[in-house]
C-alpha positions as CSV (number, residue, x, y, z in Angstrom):
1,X,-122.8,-129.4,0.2
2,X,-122.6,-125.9,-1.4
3,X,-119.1,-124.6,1.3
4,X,-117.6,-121.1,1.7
5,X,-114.0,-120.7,2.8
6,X,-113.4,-117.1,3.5
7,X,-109.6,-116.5,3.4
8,X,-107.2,-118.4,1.2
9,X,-104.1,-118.3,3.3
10,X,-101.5,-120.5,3.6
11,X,-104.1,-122.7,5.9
12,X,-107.5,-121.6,4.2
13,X,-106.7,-122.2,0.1
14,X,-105.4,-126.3,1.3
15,X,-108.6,-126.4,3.4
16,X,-110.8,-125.7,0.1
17,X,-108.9,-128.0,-1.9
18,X,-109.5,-130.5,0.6
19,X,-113.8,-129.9,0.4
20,X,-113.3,-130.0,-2.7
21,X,-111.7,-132.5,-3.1
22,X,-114.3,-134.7,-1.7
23,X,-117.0,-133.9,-4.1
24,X,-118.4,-131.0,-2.5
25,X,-118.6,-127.1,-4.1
26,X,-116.7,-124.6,-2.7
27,X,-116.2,-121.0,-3.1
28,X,-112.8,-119.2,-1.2
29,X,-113.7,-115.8,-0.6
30,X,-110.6,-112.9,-0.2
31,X,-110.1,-109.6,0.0
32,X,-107.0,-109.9,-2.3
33,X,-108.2,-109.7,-6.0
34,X,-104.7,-111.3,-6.9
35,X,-105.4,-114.3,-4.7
36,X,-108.2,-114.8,-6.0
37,X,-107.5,-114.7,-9.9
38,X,-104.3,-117.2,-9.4
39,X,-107.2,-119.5,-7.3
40,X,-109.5,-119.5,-10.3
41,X,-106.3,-119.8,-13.0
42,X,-105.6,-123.0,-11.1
43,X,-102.3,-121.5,-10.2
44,X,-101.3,-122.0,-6.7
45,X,-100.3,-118.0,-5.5
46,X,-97.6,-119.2,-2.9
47,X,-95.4,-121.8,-3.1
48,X,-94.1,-125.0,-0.6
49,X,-97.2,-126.6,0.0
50,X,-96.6,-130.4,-0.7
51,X,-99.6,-131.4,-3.4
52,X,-101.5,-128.4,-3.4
53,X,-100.7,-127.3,-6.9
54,X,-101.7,-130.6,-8.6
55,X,-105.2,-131.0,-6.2
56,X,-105.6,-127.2,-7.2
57,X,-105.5,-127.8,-10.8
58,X,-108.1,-131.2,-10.6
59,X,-110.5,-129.5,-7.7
60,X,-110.6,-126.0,-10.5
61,X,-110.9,-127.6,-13.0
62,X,-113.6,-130.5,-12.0
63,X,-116.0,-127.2,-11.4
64,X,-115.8,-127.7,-8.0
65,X,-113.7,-124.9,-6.6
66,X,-113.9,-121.0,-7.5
67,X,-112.9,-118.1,-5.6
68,X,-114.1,-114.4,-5.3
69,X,-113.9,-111.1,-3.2
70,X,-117.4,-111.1,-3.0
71,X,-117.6,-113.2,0.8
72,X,-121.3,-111.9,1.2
73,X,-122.7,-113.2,-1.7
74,X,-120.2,-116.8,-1.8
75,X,-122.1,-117.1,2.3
76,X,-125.5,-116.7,0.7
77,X,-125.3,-119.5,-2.0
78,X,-123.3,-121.7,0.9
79,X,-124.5,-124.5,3.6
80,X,-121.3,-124.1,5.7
81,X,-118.8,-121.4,6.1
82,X,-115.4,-122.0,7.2
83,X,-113.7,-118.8,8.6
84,X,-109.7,-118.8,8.7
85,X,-109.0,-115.1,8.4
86,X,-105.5,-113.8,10.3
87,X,-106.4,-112.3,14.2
88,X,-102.8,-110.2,14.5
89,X,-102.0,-109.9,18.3
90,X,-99.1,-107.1,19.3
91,X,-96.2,-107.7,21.9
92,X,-98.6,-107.2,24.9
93,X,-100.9,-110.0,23.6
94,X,-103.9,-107.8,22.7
95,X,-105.9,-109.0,19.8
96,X,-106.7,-106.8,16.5
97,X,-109.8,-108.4,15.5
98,X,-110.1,-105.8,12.5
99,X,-110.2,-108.3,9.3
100,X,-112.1,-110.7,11.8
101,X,-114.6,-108.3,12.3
102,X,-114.5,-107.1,8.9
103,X,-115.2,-110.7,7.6
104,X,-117.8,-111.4,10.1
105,X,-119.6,-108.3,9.3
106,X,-119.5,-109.7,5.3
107,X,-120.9,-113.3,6.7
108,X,-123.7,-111.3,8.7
109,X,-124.7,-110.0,5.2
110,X,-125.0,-113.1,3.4
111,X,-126.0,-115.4,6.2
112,X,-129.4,-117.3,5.7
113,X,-131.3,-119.9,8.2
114,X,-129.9,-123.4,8.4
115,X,-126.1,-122.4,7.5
116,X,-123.4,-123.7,9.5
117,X,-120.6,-121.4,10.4
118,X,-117.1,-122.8,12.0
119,X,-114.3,-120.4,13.0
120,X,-111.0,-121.9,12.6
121,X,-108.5,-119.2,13.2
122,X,-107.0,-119.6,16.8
123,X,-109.0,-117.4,19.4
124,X,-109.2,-116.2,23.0
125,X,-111.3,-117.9,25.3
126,X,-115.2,-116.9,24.9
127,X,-114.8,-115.2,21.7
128,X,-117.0,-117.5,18.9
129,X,-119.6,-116.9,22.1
130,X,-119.5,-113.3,22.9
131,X,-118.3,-111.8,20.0
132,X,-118.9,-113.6,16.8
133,X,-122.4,-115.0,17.7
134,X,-123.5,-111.7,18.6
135,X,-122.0,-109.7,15.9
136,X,-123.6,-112.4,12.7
137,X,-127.1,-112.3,14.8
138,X,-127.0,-108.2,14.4
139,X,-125.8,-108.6,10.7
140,X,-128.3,-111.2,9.5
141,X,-131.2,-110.8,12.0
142,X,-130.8,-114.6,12.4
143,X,-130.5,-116.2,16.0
144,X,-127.9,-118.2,16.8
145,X,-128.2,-121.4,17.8
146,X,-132.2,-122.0,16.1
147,X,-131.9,-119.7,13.0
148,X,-128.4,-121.0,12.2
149,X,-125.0,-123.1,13.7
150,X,-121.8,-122.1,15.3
151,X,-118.9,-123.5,16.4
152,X,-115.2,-123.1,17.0
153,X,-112.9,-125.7,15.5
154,X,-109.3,-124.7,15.4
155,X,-107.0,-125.5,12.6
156,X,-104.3,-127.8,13.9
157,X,-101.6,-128.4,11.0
158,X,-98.0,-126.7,9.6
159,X,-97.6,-125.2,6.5
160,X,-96.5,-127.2,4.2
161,X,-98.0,-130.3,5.2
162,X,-101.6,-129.6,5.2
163,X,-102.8,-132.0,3.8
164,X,-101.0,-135.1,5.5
165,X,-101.4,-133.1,9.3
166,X,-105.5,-132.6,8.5
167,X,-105.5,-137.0,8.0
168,X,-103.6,-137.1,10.8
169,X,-104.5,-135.5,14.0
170,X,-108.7,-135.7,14.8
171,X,-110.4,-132.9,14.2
172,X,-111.6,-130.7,17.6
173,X,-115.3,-129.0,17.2
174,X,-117.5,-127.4,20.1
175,X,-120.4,-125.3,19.7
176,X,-122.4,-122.5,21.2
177,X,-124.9,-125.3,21.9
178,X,-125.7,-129.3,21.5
179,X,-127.2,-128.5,18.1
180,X,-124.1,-126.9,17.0
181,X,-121.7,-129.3,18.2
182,X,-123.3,-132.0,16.3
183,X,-124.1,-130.1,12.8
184,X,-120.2,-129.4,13.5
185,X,-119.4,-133.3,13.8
186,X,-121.5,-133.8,10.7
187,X,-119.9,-131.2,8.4
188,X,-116.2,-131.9,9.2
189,X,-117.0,-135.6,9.4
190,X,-118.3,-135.1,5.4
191,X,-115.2,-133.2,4.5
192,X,-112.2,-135.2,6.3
193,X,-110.7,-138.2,6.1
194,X,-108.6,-139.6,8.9
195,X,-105.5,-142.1,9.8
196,X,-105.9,-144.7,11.7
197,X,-104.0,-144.1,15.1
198,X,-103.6,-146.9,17.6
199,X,-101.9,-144.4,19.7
200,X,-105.2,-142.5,20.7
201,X,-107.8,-142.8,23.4
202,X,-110.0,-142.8,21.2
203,X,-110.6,-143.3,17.6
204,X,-109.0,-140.8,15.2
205,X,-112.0,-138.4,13.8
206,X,-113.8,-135.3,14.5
207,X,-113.9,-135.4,18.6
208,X,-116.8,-132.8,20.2
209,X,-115.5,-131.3,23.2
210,X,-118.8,-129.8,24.5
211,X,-118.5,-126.0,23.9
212,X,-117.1,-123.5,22.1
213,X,-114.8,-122.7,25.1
214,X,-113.3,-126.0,25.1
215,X,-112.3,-126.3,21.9
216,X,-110.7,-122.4,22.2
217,X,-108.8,-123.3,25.3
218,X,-107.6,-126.8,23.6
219,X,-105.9,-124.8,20.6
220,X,-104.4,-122.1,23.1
221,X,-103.3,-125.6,25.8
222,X,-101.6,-127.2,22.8
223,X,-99.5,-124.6,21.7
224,X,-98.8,-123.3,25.2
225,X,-97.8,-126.1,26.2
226,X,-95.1,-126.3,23.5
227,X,-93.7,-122.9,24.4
228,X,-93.6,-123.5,28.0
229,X,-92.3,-126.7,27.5
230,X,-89.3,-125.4,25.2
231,X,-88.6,-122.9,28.2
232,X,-87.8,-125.2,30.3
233,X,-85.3,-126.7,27.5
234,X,-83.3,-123.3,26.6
235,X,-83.4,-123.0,30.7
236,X,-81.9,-126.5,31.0
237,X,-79.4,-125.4,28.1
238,X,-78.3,-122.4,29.6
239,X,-77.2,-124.2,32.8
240,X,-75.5,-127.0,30.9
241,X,-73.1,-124.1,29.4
242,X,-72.2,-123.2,32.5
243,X,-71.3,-126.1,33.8
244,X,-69.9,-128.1,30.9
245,X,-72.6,-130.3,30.1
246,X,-73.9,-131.5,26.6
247,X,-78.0,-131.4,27.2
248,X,-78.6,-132.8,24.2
249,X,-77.6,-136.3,25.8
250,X,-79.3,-135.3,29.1
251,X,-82.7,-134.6,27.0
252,X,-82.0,-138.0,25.0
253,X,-81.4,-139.7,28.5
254,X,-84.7,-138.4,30.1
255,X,-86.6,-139.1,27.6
256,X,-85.8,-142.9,27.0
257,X,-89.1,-143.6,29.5
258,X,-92.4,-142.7,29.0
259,X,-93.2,-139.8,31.6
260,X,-90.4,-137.3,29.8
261,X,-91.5,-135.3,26.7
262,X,-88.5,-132.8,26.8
263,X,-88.3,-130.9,23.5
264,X,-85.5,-129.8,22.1
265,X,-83.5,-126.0,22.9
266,X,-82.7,-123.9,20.3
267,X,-82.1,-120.0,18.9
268,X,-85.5,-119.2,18.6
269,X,-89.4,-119.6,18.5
270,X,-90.8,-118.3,16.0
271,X,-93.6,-119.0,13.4
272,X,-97.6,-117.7,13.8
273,X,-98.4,-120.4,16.3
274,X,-95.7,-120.8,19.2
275,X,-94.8,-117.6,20.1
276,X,-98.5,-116.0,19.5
277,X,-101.2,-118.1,21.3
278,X,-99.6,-118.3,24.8
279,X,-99.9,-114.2,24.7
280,X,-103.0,-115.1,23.8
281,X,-103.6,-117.1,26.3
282,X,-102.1,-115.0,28.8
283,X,-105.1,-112.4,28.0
284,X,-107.3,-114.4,28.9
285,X,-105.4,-115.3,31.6
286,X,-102.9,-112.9,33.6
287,X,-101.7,-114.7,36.5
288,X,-100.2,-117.5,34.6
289,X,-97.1,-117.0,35.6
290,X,-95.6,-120.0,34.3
291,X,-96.4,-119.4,30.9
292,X,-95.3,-116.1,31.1
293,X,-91.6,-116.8,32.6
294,X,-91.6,-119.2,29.6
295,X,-92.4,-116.8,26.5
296,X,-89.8,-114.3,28.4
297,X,-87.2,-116.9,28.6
298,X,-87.9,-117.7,24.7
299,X,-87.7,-114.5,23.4
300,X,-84.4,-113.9,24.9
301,X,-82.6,-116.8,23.3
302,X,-81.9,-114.7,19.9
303,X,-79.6,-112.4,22.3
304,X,-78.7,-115.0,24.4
305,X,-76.7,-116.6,21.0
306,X,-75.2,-113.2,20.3
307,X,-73.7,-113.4,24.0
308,X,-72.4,-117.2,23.4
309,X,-70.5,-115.4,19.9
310,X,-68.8,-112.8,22.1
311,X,-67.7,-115.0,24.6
312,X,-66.2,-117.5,22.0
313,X,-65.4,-114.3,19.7
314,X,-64.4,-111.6,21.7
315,X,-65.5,-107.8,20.8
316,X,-67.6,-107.7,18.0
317,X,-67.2,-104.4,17.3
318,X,-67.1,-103.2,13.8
319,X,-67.2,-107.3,13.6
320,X,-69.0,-108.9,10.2
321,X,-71.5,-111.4,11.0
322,X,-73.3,-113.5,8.5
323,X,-77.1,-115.1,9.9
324,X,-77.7,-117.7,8.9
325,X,-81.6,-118.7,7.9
326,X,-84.3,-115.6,8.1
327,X,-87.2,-117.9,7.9
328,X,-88.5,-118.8,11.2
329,X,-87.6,-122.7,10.0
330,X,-86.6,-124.6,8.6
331,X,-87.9,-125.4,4.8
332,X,-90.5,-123.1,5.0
333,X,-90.3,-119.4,3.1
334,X,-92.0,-117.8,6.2
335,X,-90.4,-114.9,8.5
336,X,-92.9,-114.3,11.2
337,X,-91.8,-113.9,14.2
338,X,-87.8,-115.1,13.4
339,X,-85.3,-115.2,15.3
340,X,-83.7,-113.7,12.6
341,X,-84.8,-110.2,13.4
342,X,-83.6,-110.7,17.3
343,X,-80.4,-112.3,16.5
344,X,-79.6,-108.9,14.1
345,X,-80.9,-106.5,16.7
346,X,-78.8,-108.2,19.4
347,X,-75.5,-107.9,16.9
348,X,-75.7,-104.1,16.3
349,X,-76.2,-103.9,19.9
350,X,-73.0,-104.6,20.8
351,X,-71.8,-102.6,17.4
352,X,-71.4,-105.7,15.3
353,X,-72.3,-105.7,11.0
354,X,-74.7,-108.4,10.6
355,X,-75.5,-109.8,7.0
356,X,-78.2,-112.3,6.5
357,X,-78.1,-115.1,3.8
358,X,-81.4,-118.1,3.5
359,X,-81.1,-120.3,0.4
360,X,-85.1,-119.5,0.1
361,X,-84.5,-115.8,0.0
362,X,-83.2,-113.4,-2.8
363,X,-81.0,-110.7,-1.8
364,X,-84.3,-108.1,-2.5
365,X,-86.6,-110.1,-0.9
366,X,-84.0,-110.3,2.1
367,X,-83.6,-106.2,1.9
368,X,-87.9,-105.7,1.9
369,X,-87.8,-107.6,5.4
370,X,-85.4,-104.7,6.3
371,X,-82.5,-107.3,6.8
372,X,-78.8,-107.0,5.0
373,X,-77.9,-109.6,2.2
374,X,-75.1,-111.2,2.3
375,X,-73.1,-110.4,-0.8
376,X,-69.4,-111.4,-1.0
377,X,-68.8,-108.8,1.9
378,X,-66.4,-110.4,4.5
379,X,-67.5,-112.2,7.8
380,X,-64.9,-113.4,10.2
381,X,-67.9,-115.1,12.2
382,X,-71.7,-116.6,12.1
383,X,-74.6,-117.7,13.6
384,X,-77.2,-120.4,12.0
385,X,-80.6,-119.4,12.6
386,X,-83.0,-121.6,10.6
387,X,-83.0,-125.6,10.5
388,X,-82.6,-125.4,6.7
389,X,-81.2,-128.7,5.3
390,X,-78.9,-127.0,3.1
391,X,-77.1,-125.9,6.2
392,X,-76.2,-129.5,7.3
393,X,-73.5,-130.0,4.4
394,X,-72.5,-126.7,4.8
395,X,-68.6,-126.7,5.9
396,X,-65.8,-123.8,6.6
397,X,-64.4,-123.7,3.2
398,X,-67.7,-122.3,2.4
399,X,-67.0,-119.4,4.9
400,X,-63.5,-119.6,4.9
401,X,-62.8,-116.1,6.8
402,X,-65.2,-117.5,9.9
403,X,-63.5,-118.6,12.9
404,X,-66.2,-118.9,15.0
405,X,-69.5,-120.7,14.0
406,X,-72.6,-120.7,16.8
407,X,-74.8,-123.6,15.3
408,X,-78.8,-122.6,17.4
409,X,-80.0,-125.3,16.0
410,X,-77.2,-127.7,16.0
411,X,-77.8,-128.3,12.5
412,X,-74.2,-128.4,10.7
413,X,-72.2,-131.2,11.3
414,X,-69.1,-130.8,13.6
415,X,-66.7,-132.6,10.9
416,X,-67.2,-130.2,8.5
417,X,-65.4,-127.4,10.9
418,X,-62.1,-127.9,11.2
419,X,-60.2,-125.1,12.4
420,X,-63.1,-123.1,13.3
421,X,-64.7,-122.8,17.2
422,X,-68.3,-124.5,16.6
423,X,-70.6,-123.2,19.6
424,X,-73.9,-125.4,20.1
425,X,-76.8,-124.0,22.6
426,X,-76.4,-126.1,25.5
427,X,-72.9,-127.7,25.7
């Protein structure tokens, strides 16, 4: 197959490789001319994803993967376009669909009959349906459904492991009709390979789950799910520090049988998944009030660990803090949505200096995110962030002025602090 990728993100640029990888010719089409020269340089334009540079270099140069700003003409010349263009959503939950519409528009252009088109970026409910089908008919005079295919198939891996999460988990599809659904099946069946899982109800592969709806709502469930269900930790933690109790061991306790999935408390959710789609979600659908207690009680952790320093601490006033981690996690270079930014916001609210060191971060690339490098000034206390695994040999002689350490990731090991008050979320 002749396959466009338009947008060669940290999700879409592994997703080429991958086509391309099995045989077939792909052209990524971006709006960012820089993008797209490292692409065709076989140079990999961001780092930390495991493999990509060396399947970049053999997919380039084989001939089978090129990349251009042109998205019009790499549709036209194209039996399947993958779309994986960012959908920004603000603190209310409202969608931007700017660049989506922008890119759709650009399909529309270039669309002929017969072509396959899959959305992958994470949407609400009902849009591949009511907006995209409608606005590439308009562009291209085609109709959806006979002239040409369209489904929704959301992208279901982490950054950084691409590669390995696209094997492993199968691979959702549903389309604005049966003929849709199963030219979806077809393509992604031609461009994937799978693990086997024994774990499954099924066997592990591209699964068709009817409609386009479906497979929206099972992206937005996924996620949701995982926020709601790391609510309920952070509330479980928060009542095990007021009463003395380590909830770690509780959460290890209940889930020793099978019915308990408890994950795991922490500082912050952050990242362009977690903390997004159940706002997403939520437009679709207000009166989900469980969901929405949950993202509430998440985004108050980051102040919630600046309330656990002053209550080991005492007045922070005028009080030098060094964060710990600005990247939303740990091992990855990425700060959307960090708790960093809370955590920092939450200390000069109660008239504390914060400073913010990340072993993945210079000191200007920490100061064009607006945060304050750490630089030899002195910090009598601190607060880990990120889940970095430098951070787990890290030890007091390392900070030697700090005299109280809260670990929101428990991260650090408890040896390693002699002398200093180590504070853990949740007992």
């Amino acid at each position: 197959m002749n396959i466009c990728v338009v947008a060669l993100g940290k999700i879409g640029l592994p997703l080429a490789v991958q086509f391309a990888a099995k045989g077939h010719k792909v052209i990524g089409a971006d709006v960012n001319e820089k993008v797209v020269e490292l692409v065709n340089a076989a140079t990999e334009p961001f780092p930390g994803e495991h493999d990509l540079d060396v399947q970049l270099k053999e997919t380039v140069g084989a001939g089978l993967l090129s990349a251009t700003t042109d998205t019009t003409a790499a549709v036209a010349v194209s039996d399947a376009v993958v779309v994986v263009v960012p959908l920004f959503v603000d603190a209310e939950g409202t969608p931007d669909f700017g660049w989506m519409d922008a890119a759709t528009k650009a399909i529309a252009a270039g669309l002929k009959p017969g072509t396959l088109v899959s959305y992958e970026t994470t949407l609400p409910v009902g849009t591949t349906r009511t907006r995209w089908a409608p606005m590439l008919a308009e562009g291209s005079g085609l109709t959806p459904g006979r002239d040409f295919h369209l489904v929704f198939s959301p992208e279901r891996v982490l950054t950084g492991r691409v590669f390995a999460d696209l094997r492993r988990y199968p691979k959702l599809v549903g389309g604005i009709d049966e003929a849709s659904s199963q030219r979806g099946v077809e393509f992604y069946e031609a461009v994937l390979d799978f693990d086997d899982r024994e774990d499954l109800p099924r066997p592990n592969g591209v699964w068709d789950l009817g409609t386009a709806e479906a497979s929206e709502l099972a992206k937005l469930a996924e996620t949701t799910y995982r926020d709601v269900n790391i609510g309920l930790a952070n509330q479980f933690a928060r009542f095990a520090d007021k009463n003395g109790i380590d909830v770690k061991k509780v959460i290890e306790a209940c889930n020793s049988q099978p019915y308990s999935h408890i994950h795991q408390p922490g500082i912050a959710v952050g990242g362009h998944c977690i903390p997004i789609y159940p706002r997403m979600y939520l437009w679709n659908d207000p009166e989900a009030t469980v969901v929405r207690s949950a993202r509430e009680a998440n985004a108050a952790m980051p102040e919630y660990s600046v309330d656990l320093l002053a209550a080991a601490y005492g007045d922070l006033d005028g009080v030098g803090v060094l964060v710990l981690g600005a990247a939303y996690r740990g091992g990855v270079k990425e700060t959307a949505f960090s708790g960093v930014f809370g955590v920092v916001e939450a200390l000069k609210a109660r008239g504390a200096v914060p400073f913010v060191s990340d072993p993945m971060y210079t000191a200007d690339e920490l100061t064009a995110h607006g945060l304050v490098p750490h630089e030899e000034q002195t910090v009598t206390a601190a607060i880990l962030q990120a889940d970095h695994a430098e951070y787990r040999e890290l030890a007091s002689a390392d900070l030697p002025d700090v005299r109280v350490l809260v670990d929101g990731r428990r991260t650090t090991d408890p040896a390693n602090w002699a002398g200093v008050r180590r504070v853990v979320i949740g007992g």
